[in-house]
C-alpha positions in Angstrom: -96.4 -14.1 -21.9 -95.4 -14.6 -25.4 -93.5 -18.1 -26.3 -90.8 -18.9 -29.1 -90.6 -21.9 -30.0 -87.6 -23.3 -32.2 -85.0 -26.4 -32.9 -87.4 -28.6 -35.2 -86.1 -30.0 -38.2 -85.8 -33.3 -40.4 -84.0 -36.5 -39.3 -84.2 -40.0 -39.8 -84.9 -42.9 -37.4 -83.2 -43.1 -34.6 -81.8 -39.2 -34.6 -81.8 -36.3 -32.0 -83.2 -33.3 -32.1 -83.7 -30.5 -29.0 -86.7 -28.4 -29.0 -86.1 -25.1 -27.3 -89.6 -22.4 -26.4 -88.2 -18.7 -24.8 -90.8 -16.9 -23.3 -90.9 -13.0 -22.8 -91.5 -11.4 -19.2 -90.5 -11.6 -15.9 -92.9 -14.3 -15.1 -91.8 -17.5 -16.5 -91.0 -18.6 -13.6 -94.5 -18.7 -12.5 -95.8 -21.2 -15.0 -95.6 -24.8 -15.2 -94.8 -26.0 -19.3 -95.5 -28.0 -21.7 -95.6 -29.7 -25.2 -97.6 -30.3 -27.5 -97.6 -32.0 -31.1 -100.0 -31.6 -34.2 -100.2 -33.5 -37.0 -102.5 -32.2 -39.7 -106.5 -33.4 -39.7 -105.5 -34.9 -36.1 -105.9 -33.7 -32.7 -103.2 -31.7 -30.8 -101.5 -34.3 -28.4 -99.8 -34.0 -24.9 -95.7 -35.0 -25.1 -94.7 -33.5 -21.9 -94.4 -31.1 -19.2 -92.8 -29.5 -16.3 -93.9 -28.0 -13.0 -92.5 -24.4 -12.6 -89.3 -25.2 -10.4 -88.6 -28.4 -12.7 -89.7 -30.7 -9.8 -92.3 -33.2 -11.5 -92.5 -34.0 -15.2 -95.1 -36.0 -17.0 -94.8 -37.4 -20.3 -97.4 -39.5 -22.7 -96.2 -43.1 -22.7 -94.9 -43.0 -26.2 -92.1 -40.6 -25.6 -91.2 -42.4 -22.2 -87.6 -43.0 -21.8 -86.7 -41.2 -25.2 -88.2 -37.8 -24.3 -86.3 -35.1 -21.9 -88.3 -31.9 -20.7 -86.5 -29.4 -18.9 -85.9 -25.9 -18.3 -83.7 -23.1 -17.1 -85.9 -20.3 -15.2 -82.7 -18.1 -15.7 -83.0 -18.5 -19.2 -86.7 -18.0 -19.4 -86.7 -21.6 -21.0 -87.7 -25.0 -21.6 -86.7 -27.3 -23.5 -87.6 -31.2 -24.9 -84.7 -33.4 -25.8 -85.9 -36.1 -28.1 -83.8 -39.3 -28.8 -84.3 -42.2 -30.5 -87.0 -40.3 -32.9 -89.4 -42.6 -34.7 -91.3 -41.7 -38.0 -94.5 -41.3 -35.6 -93.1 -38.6 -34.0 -93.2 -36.3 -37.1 -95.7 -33.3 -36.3 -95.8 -29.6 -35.4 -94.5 -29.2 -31.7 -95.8 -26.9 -29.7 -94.8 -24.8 -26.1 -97.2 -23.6 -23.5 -97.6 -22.5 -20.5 -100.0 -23.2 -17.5 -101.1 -20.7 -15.3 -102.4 -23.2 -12.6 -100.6 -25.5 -10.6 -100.6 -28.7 -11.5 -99.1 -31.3 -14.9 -101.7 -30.7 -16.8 -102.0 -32.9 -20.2 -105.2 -31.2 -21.7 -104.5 -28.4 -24.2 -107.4 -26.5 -22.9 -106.0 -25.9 -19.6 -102.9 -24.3 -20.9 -103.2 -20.6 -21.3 -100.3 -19.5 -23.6 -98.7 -20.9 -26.8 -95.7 -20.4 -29.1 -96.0 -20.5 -32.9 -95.2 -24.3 -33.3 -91.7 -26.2 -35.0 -91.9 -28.8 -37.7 -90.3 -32.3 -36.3 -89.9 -34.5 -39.3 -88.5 -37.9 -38.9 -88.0 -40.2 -41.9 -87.9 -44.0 -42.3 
């Protein structure tokens, strides 16, 4: 599966922004998602993710209660809605998907991954 990731962009404190990741094929529907961010000379980092029917989410604690994953199977997308953004949430953002069952939170057991979208958020 190949994924698309796109809606970064700059904002300041306290703005919104909504990450969308299309993925090609008829098998979307088969994998659970996630995201991922990057900031450079640091480690990729789990933000969230989403079982294949859009059951269960998980999200890291930071992005708790400001942080929205979802998807549309129809669409052959997901998507993370991000309010409230902070200047710590600047980095590359990141869509995969999982071919095992499970919210996974490791980038290792994801299997697939779009091309990345800068989130900037300034003070």
């Amino acid at each position: 599966v190949q994924l698309q990731a796109s809606g970064g962009g700059q904002v300041q404190a306290g703005g919104s922004l909504k990450l969308s990741c299309v993925a090609s094929g008829r098998t979307f529907r088969s994998y659970d998602m996630g995201w991922f961010r990057q900031v450079l000379g640091r480690e990729r980092e789990f933000v969230a993710a989403i079982r294949w029917n859009g059951g269960s989410t998980d999200y890291t604690d930071s992005v708790k209660g400001r942080f929205t994953i979802s998807r549309d199977n129809a669409r052959n997308t997901v998507y993370l809605q991000m309010n409230n953004l902070q200047p710590e949430d600047t980095a590359v953002y990141y869509c995969a998907a999982d071919r095992r069952q499970g919210l996974h939170t490791r980038d290792y057991e994801y299997d697939y991954w779009g091309q990345g979208t800068q989130v900037t958020v300034s003070s």
